[in-house]
C-alpha positions in Angstrom: 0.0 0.0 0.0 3.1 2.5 0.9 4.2 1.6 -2.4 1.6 2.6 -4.2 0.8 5.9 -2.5 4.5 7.1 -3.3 3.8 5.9 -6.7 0.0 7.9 -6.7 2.0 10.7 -5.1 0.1 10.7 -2.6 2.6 10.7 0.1 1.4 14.2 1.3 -1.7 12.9 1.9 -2.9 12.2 5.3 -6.2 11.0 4.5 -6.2 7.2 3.6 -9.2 5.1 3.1 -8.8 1.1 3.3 -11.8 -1.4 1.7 -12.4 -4.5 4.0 -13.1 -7.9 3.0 -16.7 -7.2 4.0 -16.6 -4.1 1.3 -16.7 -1.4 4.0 -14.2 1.3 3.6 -12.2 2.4 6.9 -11.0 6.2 6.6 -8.2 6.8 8.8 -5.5 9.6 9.0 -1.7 9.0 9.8 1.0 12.0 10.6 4.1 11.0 11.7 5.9 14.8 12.8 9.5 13.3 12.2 8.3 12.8 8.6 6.9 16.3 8.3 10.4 17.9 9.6 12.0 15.7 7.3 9.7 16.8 4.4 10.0 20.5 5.3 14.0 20.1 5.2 14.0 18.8 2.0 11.6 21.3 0.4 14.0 24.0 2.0 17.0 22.7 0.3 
């Protein structure tokens, strides 16, 4: 799934939604704050 998102370019996205084997679909939102400082420095440079 990671895979795919960077290949989207989707990796700025927070929002993800998963289907289930039931076909519900799960929204759920990730932020990881090492990987937005980490972003942030390489936009800068």
């Amino acid at each position: 799934y990671a895979e795919w998102q960077f290949e989207m370019g989707a990796q700025a996205n927070t929002q993800h939604v998963l289907d289930t084997e039931e076909g519900d679909f799960l929204t759920y939102e990730l932020f990881d704050e090492e990987l937005e400082v980490r972003a942030a420095l390489r936009q800068a440079h």
